[in-house]
LOKEMAR-519174 format. One record per atom (N, C-alpha, C): residue in one letter; residue number from 1; atom name; x, y, z. Coordinates in Angstrom, 1 decimal. Atoms other than C-alpha are relative to their C-alpha. Layout:
<sites>
> A | NUM | CA | X | Y | Z
...
</sites>
This chain:
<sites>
> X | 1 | N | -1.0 | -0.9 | -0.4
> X | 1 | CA | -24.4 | -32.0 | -56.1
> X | 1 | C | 0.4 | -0.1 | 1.4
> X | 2 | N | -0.8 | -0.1 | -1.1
> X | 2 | CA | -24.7 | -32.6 | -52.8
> X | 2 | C | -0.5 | -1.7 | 0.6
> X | 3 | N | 0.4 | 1.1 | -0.5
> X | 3 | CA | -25.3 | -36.0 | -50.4
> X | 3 | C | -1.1 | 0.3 | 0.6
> X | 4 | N | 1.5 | 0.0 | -0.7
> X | 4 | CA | -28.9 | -36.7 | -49.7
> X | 4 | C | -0.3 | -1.4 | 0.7
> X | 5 | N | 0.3 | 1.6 | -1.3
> X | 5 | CA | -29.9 | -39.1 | -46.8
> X | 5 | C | -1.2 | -0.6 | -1.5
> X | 6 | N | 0.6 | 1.2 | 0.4
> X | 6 | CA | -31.6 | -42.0 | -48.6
> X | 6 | C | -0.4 | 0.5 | -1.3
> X | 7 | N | 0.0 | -0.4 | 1.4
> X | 7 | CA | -31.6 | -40.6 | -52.2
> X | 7 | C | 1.2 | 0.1 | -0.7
> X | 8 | N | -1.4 | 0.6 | 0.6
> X | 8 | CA | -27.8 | -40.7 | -52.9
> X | 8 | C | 1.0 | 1.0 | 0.4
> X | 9 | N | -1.2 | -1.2 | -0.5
> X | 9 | CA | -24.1 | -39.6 | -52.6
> X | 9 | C | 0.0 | 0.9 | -0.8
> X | 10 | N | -0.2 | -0.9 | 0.9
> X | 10 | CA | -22.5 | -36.7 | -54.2
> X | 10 | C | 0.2 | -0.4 | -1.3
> X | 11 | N | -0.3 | 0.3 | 0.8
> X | 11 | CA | -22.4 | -36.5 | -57.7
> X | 11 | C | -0.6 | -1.7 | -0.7
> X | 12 | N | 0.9 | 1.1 | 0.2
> X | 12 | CA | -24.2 | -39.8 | -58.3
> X | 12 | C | -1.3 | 0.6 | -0.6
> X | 13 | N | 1.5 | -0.2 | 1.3
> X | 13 | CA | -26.9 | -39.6 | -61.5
> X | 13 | C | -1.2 | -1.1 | 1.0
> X | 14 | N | 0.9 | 0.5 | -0.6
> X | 14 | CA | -30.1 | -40.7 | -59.6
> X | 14 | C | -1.5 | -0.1 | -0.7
> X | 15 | N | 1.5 | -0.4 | 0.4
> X | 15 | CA | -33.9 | -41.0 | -60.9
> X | 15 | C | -1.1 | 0.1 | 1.3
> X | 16 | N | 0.7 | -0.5 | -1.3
> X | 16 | CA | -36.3 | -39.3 | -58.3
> X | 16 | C | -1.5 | 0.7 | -0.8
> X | 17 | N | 1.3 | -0.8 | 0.5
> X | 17 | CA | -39.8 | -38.0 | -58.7
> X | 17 | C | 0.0 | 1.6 | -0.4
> X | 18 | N | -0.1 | -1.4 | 0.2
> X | 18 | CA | -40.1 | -35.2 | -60.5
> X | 18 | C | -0.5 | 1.4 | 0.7
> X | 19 | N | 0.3 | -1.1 | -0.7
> X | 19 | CA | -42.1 | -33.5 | -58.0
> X | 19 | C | 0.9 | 0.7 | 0.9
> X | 20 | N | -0.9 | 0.1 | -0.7
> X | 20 | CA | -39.3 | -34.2 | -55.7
> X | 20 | C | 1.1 | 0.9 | -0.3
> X | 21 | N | -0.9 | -0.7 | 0.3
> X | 21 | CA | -36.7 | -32.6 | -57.5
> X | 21 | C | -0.3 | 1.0 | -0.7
> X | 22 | N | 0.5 | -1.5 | 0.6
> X | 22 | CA | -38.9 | -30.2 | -59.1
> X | 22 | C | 0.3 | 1.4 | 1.1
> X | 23 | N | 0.4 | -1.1 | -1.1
> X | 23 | CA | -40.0 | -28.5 | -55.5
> X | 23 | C | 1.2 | -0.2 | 0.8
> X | 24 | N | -1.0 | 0.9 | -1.5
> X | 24 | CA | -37.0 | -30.4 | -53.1
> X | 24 | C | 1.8 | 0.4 | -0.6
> X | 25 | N | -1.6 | 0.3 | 0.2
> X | 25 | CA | -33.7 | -31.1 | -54.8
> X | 25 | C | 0.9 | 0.8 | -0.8
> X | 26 | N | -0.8 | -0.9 | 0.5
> X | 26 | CA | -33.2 | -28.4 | -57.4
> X | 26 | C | -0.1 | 0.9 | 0.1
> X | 27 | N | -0.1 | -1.4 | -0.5
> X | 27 | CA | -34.6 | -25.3 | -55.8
> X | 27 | C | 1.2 | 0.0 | 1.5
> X | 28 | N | -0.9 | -0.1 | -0.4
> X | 28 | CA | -31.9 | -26.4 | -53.1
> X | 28 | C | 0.7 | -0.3 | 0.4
> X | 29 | N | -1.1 | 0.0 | 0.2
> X | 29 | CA | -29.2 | -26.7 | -54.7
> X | 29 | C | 0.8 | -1.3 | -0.1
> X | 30 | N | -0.6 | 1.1 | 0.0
> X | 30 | CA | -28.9 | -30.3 | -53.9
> X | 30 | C | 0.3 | -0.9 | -1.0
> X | 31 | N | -0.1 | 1.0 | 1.0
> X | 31 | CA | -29.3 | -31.8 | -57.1
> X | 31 | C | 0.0 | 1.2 | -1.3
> X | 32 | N | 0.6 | -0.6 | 1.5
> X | 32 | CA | -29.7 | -30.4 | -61.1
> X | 32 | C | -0.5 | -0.5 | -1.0
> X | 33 | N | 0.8 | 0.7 | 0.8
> X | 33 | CA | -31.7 | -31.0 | -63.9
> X | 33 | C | 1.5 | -1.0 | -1.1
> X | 34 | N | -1.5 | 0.4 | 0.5
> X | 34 | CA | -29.4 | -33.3 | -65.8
> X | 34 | C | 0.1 | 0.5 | -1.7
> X | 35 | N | -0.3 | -0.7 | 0.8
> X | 35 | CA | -30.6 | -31.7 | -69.1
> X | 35 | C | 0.6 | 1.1 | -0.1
> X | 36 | N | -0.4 | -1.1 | 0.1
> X | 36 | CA | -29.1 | -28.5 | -68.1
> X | 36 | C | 1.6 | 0.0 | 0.6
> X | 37 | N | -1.0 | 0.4 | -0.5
> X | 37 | CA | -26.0 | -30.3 | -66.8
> X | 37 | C | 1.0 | -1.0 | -1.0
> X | 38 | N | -0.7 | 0.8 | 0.9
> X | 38 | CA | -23.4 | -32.0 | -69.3
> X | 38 | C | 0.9 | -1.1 | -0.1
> X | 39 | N | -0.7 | 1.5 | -0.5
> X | 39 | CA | -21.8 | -35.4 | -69.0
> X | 39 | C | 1.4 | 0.4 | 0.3
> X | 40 | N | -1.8 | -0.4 | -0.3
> X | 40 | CA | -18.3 | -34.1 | -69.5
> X | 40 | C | 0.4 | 0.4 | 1.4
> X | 41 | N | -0.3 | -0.7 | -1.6
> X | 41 | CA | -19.0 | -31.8 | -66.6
> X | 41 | C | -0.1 | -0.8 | 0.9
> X | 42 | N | 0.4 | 0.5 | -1.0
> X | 42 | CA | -20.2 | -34.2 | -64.6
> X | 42 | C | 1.3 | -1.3 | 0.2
> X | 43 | N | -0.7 | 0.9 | -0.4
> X | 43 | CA | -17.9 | -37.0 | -65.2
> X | 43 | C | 1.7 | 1.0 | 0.6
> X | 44 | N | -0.4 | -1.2 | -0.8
> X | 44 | CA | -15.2 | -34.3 | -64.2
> X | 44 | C | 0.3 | 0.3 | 1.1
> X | 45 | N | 0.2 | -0.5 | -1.6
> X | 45 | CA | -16.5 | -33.2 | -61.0
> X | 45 | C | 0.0 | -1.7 | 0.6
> X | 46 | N | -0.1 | 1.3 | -0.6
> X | 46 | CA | -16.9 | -37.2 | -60.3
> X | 46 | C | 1.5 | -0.5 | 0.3
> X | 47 | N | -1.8 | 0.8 | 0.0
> X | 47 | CA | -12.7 | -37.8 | -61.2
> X | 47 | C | 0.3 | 1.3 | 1.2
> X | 48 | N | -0.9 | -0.6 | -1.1
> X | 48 | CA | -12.0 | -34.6 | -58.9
> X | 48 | C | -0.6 | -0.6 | 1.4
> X | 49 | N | 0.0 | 0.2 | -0.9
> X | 49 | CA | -14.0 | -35.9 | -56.3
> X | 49 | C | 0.8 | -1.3 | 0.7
> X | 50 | N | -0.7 | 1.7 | 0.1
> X | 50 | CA | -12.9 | -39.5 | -56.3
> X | 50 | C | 1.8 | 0.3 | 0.5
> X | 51 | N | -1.4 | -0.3 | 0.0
> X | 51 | CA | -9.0 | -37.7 | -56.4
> X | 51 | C | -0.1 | 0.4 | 1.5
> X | 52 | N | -0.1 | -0.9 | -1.5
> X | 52 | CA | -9.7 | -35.7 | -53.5
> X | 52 | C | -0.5 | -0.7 | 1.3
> X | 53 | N | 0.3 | 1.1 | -0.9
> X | 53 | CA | -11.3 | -38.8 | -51.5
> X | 53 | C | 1.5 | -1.1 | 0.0
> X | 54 | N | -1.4 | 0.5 | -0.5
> X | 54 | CA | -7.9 | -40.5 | -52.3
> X | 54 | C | 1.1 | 0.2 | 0.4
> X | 55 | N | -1.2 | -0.5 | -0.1
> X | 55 | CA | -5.6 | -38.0 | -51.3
> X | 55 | C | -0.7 | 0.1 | 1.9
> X | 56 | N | 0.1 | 0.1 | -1.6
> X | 56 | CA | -7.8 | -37.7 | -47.7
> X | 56 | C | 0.1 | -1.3 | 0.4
> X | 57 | N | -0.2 | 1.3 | -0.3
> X | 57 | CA | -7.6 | -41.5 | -47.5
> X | 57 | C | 1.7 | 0.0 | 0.3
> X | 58 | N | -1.4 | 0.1 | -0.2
> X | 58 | CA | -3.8 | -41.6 | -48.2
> X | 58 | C | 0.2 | 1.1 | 1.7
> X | 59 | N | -0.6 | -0.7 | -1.0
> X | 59 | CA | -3.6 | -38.7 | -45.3
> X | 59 | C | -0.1 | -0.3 | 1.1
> X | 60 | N | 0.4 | 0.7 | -1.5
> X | 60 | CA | -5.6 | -40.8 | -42.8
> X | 60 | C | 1.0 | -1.2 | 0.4
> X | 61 | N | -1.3 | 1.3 | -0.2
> X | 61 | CA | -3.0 | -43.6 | -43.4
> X | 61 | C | 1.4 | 0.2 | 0.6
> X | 62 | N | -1.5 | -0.8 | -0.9
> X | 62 | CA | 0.1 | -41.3 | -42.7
> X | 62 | C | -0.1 | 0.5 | 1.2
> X | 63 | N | -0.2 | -0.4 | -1.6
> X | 63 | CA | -1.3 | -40.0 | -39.5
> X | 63 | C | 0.1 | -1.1 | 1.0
> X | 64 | N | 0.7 | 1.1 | -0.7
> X | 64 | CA | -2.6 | -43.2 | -38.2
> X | 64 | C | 1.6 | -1.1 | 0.1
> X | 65 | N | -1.1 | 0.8 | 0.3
> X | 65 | CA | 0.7 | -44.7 | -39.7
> X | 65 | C | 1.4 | 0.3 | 1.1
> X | 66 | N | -0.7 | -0.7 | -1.0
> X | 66 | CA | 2.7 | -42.5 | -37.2
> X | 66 | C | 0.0 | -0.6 | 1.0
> X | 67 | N | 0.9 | 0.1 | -1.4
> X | 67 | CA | 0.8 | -44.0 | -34.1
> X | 67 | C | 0.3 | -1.8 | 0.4
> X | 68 | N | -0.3 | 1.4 | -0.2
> X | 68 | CA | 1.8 | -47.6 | -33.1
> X | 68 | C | -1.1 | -0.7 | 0.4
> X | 69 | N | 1.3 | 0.5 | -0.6
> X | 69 | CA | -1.3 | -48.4 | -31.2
> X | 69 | C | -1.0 | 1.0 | 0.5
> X | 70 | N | 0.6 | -1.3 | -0.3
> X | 70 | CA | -3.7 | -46.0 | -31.7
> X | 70 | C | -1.4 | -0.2 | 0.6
> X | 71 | N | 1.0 | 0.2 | -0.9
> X | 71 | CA | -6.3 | -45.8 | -28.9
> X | 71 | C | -0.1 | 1.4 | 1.0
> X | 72 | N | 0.7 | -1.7 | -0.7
> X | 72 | CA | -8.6 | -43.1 | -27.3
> X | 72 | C | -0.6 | -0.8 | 1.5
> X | 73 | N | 0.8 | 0.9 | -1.2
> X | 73 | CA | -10.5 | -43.6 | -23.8
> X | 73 | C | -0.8 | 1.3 | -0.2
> X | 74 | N | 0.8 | -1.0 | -0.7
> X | 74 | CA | -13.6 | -42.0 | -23.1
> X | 74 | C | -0.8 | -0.2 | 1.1
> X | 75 | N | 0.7 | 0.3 | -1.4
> X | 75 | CA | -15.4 | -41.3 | -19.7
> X | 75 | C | -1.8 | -0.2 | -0.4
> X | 76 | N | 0.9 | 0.0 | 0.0
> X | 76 | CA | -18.8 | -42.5 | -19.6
> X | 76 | C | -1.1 | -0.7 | 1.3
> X | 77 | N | 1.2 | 0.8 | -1.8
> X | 77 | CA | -22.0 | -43.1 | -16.7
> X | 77 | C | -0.2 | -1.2 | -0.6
> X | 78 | N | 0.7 | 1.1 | 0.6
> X | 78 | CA | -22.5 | -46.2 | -16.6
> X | 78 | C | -0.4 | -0.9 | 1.4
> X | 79 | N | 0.6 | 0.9 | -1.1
> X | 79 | CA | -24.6 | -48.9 | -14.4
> X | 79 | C | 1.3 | -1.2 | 0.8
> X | 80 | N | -1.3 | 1.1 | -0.4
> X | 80 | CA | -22.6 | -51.8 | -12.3
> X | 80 | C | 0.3 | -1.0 | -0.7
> X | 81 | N | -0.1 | 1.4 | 1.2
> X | 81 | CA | -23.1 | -54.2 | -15.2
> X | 81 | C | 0.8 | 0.5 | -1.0
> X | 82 | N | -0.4 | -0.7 | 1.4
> X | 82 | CA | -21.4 | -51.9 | -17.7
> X | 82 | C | -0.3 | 0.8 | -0.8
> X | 83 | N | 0.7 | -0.3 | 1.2
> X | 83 | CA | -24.0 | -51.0 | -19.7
> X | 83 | C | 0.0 | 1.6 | 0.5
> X | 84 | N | 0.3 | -2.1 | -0.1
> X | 84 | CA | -23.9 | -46.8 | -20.3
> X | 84 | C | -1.2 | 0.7 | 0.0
> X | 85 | N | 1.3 | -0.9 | 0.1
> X | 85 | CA | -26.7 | -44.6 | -19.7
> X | 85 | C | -0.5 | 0.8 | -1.2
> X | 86 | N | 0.5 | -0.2 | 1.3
> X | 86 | CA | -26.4 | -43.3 | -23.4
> X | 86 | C | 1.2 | -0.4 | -0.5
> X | 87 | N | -0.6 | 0.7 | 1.3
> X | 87 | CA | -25.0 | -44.5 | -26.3
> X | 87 | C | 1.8 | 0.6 | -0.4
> X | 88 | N | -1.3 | -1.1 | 0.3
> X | 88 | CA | -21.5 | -43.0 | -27.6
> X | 88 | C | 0.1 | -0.1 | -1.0
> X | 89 | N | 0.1 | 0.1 | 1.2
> X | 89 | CA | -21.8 | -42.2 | -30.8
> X | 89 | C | 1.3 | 0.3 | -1.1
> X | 90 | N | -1.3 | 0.0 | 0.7
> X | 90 | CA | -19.4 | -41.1 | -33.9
> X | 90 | C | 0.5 | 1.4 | 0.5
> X | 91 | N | -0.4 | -1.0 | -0.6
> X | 91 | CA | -19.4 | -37.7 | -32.7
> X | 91 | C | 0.6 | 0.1 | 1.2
> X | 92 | N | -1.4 | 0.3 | -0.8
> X | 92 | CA | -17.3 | -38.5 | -29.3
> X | 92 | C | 0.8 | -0.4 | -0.4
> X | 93 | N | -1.5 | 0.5 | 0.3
> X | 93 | CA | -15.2 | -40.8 | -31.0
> X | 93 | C | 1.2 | 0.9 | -0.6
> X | 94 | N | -0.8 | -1.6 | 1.1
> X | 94 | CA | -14.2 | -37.8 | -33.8
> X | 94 | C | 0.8 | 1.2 | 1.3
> X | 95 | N | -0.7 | -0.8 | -0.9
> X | 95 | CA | -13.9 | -35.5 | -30.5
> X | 95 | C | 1.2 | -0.1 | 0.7
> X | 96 | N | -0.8 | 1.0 | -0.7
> X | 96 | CA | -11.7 | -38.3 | -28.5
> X | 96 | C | 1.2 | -0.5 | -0.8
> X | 97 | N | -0.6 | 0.0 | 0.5
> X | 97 | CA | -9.8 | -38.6 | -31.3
> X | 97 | C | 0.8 | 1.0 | -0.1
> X | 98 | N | 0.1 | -1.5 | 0.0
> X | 98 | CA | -9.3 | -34.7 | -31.9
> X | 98 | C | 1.1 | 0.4 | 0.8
> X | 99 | N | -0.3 | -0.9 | -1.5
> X | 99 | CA | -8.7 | -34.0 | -28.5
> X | 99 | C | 1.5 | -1.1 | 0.5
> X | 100 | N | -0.7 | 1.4 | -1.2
> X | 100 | CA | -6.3 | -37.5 | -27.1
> X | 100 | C | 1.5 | -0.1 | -1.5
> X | 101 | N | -1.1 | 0.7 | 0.6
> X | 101 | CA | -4.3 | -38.4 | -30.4
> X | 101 | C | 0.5 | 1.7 | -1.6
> X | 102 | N | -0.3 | -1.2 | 0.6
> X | 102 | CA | -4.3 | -34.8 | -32.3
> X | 102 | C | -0.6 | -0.2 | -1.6
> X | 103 | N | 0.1 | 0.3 | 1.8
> X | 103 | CA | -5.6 | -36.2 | -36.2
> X | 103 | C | -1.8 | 0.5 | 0.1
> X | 104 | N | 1.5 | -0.6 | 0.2
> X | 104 | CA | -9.0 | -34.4 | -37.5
> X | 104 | C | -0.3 | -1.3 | -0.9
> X | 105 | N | 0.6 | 1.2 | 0.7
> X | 105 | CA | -11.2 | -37.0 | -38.7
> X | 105 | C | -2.1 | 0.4 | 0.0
> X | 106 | N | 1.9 | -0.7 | -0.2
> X | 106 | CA | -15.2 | -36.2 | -39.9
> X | 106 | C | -0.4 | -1.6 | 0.1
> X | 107 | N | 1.6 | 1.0 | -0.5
> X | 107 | CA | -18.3 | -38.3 | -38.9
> X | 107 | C | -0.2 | -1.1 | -0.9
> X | 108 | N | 0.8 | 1.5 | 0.8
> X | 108 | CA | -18.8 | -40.2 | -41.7
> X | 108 | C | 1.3 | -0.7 | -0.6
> X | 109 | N | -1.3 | 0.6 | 0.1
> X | 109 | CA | -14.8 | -41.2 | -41.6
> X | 109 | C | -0.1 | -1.7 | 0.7
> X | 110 | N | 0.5 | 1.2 | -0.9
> X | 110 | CA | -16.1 | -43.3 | -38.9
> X | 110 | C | -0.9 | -1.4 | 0.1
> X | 111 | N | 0.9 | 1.1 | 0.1
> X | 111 | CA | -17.4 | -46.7 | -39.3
> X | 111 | C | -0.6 | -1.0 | 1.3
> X | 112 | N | 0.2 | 0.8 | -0.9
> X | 112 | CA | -19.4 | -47.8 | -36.7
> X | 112 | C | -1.6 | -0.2 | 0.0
> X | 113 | N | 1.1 | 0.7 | 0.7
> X | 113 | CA | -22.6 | -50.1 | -37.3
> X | 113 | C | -1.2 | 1.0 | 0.9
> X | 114 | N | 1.0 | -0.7 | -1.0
> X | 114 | CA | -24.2 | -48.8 | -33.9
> X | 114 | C | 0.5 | 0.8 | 1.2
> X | 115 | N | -0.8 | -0.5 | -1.3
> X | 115 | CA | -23.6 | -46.6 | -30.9
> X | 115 | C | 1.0 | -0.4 | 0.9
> X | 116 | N | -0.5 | 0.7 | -1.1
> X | 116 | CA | -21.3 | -47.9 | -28.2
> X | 116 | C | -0.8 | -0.1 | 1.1
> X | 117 | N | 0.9 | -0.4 | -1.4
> X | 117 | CA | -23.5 | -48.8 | -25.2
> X | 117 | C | 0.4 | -1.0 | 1.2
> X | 118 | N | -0.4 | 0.7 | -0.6
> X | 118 | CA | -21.2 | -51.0 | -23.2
> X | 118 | C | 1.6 | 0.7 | 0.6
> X | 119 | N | -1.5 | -0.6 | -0.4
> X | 119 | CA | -17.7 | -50.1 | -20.9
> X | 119 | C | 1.0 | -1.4 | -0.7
> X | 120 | N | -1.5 | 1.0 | 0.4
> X | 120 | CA | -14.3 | -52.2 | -22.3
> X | 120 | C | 0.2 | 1.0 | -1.2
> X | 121 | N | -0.8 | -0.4 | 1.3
> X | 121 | CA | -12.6 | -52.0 | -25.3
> X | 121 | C | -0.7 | -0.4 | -1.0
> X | 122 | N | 0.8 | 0.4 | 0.9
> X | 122 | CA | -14.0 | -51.9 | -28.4
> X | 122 | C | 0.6 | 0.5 | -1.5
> X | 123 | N | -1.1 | -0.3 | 0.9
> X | 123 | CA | -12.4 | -51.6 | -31.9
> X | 123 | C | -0.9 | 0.6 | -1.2
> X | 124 | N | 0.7 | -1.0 | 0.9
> X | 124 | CA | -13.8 | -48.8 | -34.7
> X | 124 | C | 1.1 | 0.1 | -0.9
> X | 125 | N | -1.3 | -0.7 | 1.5
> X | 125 | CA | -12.5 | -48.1 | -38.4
> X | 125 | C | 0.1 | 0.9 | 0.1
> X | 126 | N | 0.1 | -1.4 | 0.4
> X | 126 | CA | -11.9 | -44.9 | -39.2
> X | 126 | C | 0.7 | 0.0 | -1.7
> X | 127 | N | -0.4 | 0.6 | 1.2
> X | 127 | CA | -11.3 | -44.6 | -43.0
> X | 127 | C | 0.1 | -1.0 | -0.7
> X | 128 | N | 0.3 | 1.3 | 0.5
> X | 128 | CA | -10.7 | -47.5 | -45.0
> X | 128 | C | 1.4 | -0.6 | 0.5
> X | 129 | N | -1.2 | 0.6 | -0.3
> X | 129 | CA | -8.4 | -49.8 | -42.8
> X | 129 | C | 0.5 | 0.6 | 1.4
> X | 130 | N | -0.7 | -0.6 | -1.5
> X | 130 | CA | -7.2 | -47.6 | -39.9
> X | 130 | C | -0.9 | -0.7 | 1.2
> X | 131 | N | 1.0 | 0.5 | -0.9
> X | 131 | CA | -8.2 | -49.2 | -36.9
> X | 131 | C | 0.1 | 0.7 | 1.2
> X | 132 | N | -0.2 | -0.9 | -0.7
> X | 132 | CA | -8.6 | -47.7 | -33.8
> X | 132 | C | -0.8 | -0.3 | 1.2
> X | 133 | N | 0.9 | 0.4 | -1.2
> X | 133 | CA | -9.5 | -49.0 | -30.3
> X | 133 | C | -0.4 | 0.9 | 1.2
> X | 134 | N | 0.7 | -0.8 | -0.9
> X | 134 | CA | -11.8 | -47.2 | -28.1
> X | 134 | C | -0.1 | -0.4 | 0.9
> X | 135 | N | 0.4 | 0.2 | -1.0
> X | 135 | CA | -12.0 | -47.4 | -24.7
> X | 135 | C | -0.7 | 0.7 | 1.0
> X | 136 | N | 1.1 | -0.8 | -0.5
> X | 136 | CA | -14.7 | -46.9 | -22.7
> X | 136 | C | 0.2 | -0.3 | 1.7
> X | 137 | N | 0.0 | 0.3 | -1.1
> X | 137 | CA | -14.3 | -46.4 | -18.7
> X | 137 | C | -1.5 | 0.9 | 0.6
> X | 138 | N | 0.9 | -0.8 | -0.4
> X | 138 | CA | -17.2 | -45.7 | -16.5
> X | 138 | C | 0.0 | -0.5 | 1.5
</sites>
């Protein structure tokens, strides 16, 4: 029912220890027994989600589609070599986005393997396809 770190996305039929989802995943809320749960229902809730993941996809394409060269800058400390004193994760980019080019975009929109921990330019997905180059001054 809901997304669980290293156990599965939403809606996704999973097999997990029963103790697990006895004491953990169905007292809350995250998961349900699937005997008390019905396929129909489930396949269902899987086609609205699925719909509702392609209609925020399409919306990330018409904003992004708007924007000729879409690029954020963020300020960061950093040493004489470049390298930043902490990392910049997806949560600046979401803000720097937010804040610089006006389009709301969540955390896990963001594809980026590992923190940014260097100053230049650097190029991040957002969605499936949108690209989006970050620049980092420090």
């Amino acid at each position: 029912m809901q997304d669980v770190a290293k156990v599965g996305k939403k809606y996704e039929v999973k097999e997990v220890a029963s103790g697990f989802a006895r004491n953990f995943l169905i007292p809350s809320g995250k998961a349900v027994n699937p005997e008390t749960f019905s396929g129909e229902k489930l396949k269902a809730l899987q086609d609205k989600h699925l719909h509702a993941a392609d209609n925020r996809l399409a919306e990330l394409k018409a904003a992004f589609a708007g924007i000729a060269e879409p690029k954020v800058t963020i300020d960061a400390k950093a040493n004489d070599e470049g390298h930043l004193f902490a990392g910049i994760g997806k949560e600046a980019i979401v803000e720097a986005i937010k804040d610089q080019l006006k389009i709301t975009v969540d955390q896990t929109e963001v594809h980026l393997g590992h923190p940014l921990k260097s100053t230049g330019s650097h190029e991040v997905e957002i969605g499936t396809g949108n690209k989006i180059e970050v620049i980092i001054e420090g």
